[in-house]
C-alpha positions in Angstrom: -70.9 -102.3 14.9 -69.4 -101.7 17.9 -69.5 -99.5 21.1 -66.3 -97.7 22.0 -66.4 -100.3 24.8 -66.0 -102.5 22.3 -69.2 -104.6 23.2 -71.9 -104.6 20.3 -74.5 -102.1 20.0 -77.7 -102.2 18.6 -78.3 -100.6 15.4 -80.1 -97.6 16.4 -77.3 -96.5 18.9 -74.8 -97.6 16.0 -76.8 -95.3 13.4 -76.6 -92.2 15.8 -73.5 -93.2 16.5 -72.0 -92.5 12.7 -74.5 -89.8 12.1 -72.8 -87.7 14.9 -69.1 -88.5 13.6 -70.2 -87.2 10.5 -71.5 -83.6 11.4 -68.3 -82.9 13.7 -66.8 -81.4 10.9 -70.0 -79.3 10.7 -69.9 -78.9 14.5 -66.2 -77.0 14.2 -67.3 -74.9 11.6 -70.1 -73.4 13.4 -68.6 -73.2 16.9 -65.7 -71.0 14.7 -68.3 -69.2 14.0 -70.0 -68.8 17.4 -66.7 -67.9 18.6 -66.1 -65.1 16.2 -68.9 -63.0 18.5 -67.4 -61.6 21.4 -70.8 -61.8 23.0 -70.0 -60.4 26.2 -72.8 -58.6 27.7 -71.7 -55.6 29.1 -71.4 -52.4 27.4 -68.6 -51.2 28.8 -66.5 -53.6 27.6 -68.1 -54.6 24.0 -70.9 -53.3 21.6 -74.2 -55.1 22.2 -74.4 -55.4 18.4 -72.0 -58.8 19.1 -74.4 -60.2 21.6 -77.6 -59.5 18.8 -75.2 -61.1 16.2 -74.6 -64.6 18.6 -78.6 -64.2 19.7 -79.9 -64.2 16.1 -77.4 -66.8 15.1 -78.4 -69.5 17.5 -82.7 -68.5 16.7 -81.3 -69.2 13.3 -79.6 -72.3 13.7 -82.5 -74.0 15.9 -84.8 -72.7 13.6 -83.2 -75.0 10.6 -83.5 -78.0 12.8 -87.1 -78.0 12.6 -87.7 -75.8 16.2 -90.9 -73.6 16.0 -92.2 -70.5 17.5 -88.3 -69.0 17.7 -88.3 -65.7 19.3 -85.5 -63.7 20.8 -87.3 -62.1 24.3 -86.1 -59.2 26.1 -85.7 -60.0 30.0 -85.1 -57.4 32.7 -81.9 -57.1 32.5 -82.0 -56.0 29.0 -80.8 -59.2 27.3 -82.3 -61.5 24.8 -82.9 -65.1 25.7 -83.5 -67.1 22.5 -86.4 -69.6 22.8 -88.0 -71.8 20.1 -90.0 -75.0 21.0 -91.3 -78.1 19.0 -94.5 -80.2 20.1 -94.9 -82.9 21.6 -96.3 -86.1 20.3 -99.3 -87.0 22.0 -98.1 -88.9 25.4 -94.9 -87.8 25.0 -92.6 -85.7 27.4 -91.3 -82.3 26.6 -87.9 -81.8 27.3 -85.6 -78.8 27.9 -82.6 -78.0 26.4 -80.5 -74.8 28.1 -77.9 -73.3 27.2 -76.3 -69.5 27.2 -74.4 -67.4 24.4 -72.9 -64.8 26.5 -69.1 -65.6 27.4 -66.7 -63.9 30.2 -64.4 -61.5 28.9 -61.0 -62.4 27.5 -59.8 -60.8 31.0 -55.8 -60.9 29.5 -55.1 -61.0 25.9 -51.7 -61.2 26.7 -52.0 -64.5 28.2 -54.2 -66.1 25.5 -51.8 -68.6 23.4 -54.3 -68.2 20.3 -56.1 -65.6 19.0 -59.1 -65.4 21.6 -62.1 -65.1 18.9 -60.8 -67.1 16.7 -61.1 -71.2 16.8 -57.8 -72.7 16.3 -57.2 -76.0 16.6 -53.9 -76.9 18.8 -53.0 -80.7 19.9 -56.2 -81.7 19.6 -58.4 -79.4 21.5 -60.1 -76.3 20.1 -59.5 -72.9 21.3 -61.8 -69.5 21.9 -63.5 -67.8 24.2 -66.6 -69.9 24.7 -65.6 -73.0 22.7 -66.9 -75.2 26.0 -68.6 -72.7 28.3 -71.2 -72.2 26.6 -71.0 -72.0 23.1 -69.8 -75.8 23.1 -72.7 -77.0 24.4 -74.8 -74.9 22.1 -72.8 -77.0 19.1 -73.5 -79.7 21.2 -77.2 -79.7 21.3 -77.9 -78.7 17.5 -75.5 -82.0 16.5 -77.4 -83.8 18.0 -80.9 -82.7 17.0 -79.2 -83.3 13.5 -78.5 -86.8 14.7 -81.8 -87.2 15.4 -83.1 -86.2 12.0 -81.0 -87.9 10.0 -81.6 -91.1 11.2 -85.3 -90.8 12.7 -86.4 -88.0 9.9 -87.8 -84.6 10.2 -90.1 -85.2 13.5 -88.5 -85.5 16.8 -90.2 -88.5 19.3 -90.5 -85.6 22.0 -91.5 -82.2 22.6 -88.2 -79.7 22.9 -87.7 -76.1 24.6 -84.6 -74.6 23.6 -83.8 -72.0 25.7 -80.4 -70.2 25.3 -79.8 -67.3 27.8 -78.1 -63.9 27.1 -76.5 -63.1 30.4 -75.5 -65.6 32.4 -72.0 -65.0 32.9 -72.8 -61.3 34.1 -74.6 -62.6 36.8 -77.7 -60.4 36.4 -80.4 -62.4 36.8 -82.4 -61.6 33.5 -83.7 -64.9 32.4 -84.5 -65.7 36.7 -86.8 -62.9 36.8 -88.1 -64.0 33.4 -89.2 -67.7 34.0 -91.8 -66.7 36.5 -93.9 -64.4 34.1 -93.9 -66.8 31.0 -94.0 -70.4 32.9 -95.8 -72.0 30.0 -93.8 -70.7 27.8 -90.9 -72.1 29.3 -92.6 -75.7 30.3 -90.5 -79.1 30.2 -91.1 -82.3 32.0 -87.4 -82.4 31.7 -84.7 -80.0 31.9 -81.2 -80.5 30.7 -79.2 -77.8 32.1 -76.1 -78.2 29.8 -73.4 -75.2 31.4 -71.6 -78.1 33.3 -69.5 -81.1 32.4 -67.8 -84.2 33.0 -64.7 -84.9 35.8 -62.2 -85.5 33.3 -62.8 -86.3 29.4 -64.2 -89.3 28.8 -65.9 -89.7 32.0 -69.5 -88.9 32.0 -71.0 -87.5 35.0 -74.2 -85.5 36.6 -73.5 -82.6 38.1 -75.0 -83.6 41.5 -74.9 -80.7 43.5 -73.9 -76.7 43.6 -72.4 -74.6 45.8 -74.0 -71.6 46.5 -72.6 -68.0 47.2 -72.5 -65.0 49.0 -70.8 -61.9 48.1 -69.9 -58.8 50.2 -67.6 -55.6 50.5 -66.1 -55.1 53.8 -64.8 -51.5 54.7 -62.4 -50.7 57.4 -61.4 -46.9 58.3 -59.1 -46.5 61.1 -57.7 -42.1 60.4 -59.3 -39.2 59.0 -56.4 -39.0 55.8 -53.5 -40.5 55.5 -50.1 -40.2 57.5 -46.7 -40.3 57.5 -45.7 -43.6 58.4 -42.3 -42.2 60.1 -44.0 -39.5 62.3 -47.2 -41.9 63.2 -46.4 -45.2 62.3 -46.4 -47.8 65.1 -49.2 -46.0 67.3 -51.5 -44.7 64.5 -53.8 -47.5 63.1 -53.3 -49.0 60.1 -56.8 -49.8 58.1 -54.7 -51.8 55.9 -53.0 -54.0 58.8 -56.2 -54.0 59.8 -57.7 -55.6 57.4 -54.8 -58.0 56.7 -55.5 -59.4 60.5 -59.4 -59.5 59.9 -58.7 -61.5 57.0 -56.4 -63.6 58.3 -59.4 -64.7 61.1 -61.6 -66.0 58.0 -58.7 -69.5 56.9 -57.1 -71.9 59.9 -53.3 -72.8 59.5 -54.2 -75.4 57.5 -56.5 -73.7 54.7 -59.8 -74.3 56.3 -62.4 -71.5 56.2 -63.3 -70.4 59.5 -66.3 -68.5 59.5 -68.0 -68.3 63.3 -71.2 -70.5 63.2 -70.7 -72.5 60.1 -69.3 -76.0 60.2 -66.4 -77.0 57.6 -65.9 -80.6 58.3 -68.3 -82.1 56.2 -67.4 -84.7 53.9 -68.1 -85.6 50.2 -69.8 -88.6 49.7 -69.6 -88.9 45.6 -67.2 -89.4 43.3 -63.8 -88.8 45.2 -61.2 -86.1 43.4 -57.5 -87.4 43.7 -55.0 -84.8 44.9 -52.4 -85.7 42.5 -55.3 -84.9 39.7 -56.8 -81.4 41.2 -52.9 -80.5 41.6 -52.7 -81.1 37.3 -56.2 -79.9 36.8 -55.8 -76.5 39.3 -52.2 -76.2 37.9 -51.0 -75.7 41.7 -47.1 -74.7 41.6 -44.5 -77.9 42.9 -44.0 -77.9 46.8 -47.2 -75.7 47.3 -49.5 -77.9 49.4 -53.3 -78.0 49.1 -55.6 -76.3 51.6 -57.7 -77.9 54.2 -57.7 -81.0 56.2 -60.5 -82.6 54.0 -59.9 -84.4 50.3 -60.6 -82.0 47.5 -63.6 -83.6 47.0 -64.9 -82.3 50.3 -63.0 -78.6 50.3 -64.3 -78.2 46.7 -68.1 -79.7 47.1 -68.9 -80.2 51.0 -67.7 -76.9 52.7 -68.1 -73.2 53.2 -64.9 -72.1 50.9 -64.0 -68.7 51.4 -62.1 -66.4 48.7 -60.8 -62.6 49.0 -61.5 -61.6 45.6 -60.3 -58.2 45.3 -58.7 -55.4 47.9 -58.2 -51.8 47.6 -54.2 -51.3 48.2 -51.6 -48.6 46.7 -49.7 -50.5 44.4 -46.0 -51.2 44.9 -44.8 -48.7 42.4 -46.0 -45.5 43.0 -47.0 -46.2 47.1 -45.8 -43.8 49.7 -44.5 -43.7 53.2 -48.1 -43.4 54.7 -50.4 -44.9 57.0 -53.4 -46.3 55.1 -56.6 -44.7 56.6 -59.7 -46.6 54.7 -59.5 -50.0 53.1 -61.8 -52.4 51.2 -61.8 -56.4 50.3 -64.6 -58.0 48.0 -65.0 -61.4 49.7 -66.8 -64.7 48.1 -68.1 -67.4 50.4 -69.4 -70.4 48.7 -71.5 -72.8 50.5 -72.6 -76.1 50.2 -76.4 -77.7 50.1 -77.4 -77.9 53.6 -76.2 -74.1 54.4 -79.1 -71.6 53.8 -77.4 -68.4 52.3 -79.1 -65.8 54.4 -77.8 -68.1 57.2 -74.2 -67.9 55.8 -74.6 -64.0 55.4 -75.4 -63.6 58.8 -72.9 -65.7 60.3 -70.0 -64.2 58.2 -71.3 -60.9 58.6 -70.8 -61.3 62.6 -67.6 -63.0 62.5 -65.9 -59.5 59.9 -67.7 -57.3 63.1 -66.7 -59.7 65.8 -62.9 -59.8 64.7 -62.1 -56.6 63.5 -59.2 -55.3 65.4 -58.5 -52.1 67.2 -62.0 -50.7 67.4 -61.5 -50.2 64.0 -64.9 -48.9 62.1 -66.1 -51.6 59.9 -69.1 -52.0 57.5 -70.5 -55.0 55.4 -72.0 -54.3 52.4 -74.4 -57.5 51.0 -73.3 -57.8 47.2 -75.5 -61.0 46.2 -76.1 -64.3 47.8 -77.3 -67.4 46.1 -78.6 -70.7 47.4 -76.8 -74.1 46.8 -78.7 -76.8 44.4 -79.1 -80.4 44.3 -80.4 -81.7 41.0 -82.3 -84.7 40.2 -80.7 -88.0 42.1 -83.7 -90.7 40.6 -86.7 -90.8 38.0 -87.3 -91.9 34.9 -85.1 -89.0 32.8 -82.7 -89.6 35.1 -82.2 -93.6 34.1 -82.8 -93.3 30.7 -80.1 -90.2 30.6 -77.7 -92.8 32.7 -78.3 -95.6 29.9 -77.7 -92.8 27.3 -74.2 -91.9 29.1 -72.7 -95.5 29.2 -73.9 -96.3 26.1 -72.4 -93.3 24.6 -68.7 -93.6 26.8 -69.1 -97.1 26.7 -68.6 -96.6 30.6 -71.4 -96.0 33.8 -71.9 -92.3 34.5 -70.7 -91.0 37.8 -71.4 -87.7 39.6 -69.5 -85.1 41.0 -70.2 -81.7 43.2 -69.7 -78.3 41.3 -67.9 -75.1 43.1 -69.8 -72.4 40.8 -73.4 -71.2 41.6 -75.9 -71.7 38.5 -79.0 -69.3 40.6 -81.2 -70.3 37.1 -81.5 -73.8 38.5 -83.5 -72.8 42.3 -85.8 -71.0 39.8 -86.5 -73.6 37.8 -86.3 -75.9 40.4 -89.2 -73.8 42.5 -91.2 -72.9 39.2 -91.6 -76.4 37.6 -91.1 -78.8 41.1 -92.6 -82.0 39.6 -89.9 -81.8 36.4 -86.4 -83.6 36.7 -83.6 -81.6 36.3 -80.1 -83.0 35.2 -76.6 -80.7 35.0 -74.5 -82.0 32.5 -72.4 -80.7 29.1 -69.0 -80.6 27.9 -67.0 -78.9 29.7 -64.2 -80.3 31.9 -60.9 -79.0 34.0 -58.7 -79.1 31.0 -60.9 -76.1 29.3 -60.5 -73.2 31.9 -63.3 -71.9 31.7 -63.2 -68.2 32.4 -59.5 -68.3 32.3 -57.4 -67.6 29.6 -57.1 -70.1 26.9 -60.3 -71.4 27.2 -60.9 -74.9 24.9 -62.9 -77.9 24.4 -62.2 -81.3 23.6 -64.1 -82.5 20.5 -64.4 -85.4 21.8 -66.6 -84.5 24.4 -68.9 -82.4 22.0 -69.0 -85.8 20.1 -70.3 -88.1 23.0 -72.1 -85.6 24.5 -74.3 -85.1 21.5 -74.4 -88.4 20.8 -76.2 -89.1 24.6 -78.4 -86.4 24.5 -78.9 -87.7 21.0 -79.8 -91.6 22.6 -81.7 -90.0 25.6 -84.1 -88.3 23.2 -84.6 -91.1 21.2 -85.4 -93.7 24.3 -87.0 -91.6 26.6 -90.5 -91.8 26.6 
């Protein structure tokens, strides 16, 4: 048999190899299914019954694979982290496999091309809320754990930790504060952080780095109440010009961030992005140019990026001829590895104070910060998972940088500091993640599993 290189395979790889083509008709069936739960965790916005419903399913379906000791564990923040672990065979390595159930909101159903909780198949790719970040990679893992057993049998040839996490898109740290207490429980010589993905599908690559964050509210008052723009306007201060000016301080005339004390000339030293490629991928309207006067490998993975995510404004309809007297803007700074964030807190903190116009009164409110990440560059998961890759793609595995912030991985990182850790999954730009019409490629499910599938096989 052969690869999908076309070179000849041995016929272990060549048995996994047809054992995962076979269950992807099983894999679609139950990532409809995983989809159907709108297993968002936040009450507001759905019943927690939806986030029980995806939590018992997965303990279920892990459970059936031959996992033991499944248990769904309340963490801090209220949510339930499934975990269920298999032994080890004596001298071999235990290996974790992560994932997460919760999805984002649908955010506009409007925009959604297919129904959002429903997986529908449309040119190839499969839609939902969660069909690739994460509930792909969930799919993901059990095919190829059934891989694994139908070819090998019942016993695995390492120790596993499944851990899938019920809040990581809310950002509230439950399964963080949870690893420190129950470190044994949670134990891997390996970790396989799958909530990433490749640079395109069919490439394989580590996710070699993430950015981290910081977060913060910025307030600007300028009058008492509002007033009449034609009786005061033009001497009164305006918070909302105010603000506009402030913000304007934070991005050059070319699109670089500016923030006082932080460089943002680094460059990327990986896997290079191609403009004409991030323009497809970031679905950047025609004659818009891109920002910065780096690639987008470096904007994207080797600077401070800074984002205004919300502001308090009146909107068009319904505004008034009035001076705006208070103002707010939720700002997002990521930063690269190398930047500290309490370092990047600081600096941006002085630069809003330092540049605020007018005298204007100004607070800065610290929302979150999290620190960037560098995972695993060498070892001996690391090669074997490389071998796995090409062998799977029939091409070598590359890496790439990552803009989100996955705080899980410094905790893991500090907890368990001799253990490898490797981003990877199946997610790629094409699914738009956290966007509406979110999707996955099935073929990335398919080589995916089958890698993780070869890794646990080979690695010893």
């Amino acid at each position: 048999m052969t690869s999908t290189a076309g070179v000849k395979e041995d016929s272990a790889t060549a048995a996994l190899r047809a054992a995962v083509k076979e269950l992807m008709p099983r894999a679609k069936s139950d990532l409809a299914e995983l989809v159907s739960y709108k297993s968002v965790y936040d009450a507001r916005q759905f019943p927690v019954e939806e986030c029980e419903r995806a939590a018992q399913w997965v303990a279920d379906a892990f459970r059936a694979e031959g996992l033991t000791d499944v248990a769904l564990h309340e963490t801090p923040d209220g949510s339930k982290a499934v975990v269920a672990r298999h032994p080890a065979p004596a001298g071999a390595p235990t290996i974790m496999l992560y994932c997460h159930y919760d999805v984002q909101p649908p955010l506009d159903d409007a925009a959604w091309k297919t129904p959002v909780w429903q997986l529908t198949e449309r040119d190839g790719r499969w839609y939902g809320r969660g069909a690739a970040d994460c509930k792909g990679n969930i799919v993901m893992h059990l095919t190829a754990l059934r891989a694994l057993r139908q070819v090998y049998g019942d016993d695995f040839p390492v120790g596993l930790v499944l851990v899938s996490e019920g809040s990581e898109e809310q950002g509230t740290g439950g399964l963080e504060e949870f690893v420190p207490g129950n470190v044994d429980l949670l134990r891997a010589d390996t970790l396989l952080i799958c909530d990433c993905g490749n640079f395109a599908v069919g490439v394989p690559t580590f996710t070699q780095t993430l950015r981290g964050n910081v977060n913060v509210v910025v307030t600007i008052e300028t009058l008492s109440s509002s007033m009449h723009s034609g009786m005061f306007g033009g001497a009164a201060p305006d918070a909302l010009a105010a603000m506009i000016q402030l913000l304007g301080t934070l991005r050059d005339v070319a699109g670089n961030t500016t923030v006082d004390g932080l460089r943002n000339d680094q460059v990327w030293d990986g896997h290079e992005y191609p403009a004409e490629q991030f323009r497809s991928d970031a679905g950047v309207l025609d004659g818009v140019e891109l920002l910065g006067s780096g690639g987008p490998a470096d904007m994207l993975w080797a600077r401070p990026a800074l984002t205004v995510l919300g502001m308090d404004v009146p909107p068009v309809v319904g505004s008034a001829a009035a001076i705006q007297p208070k103002t707010r803007a939720r700002l997002n700074l990521r930063i690269p590895p190398g930047i500290k964030p309490d370092a990047a807190l600081n600096a941006l903190t002085a630069h809003l104070k330092a540049h605020t116009p007018w005298g204007a009164q100004v607070t800065v409110e610290t929302e979150a910060t999290g620190s960037p990440f560098v995972g695993s560059t060498d070892g001996p998961a690391r090669r074997a998972m490389e071998a796995a890759m090409e062998a799977a793609y029939g091409r070598p595995a590359t890496t790439e940088g990552q803009g989100g912030s996955i705080p899980l991985c410094n905790v893991f990182a500090d907890t368990y500091p001799k253990s490898e850790i490797m981003l990877m999954g199946v997610e790629e730009p094409k699914c738009l993640i956290h966007a509406p019409n979110e999707s996955v490629d099935p073929t990335e499910i398919e080589h995916m599993a089958l890698a993780e599938a070869l890794f646990l096989a080979s690695y010893r």
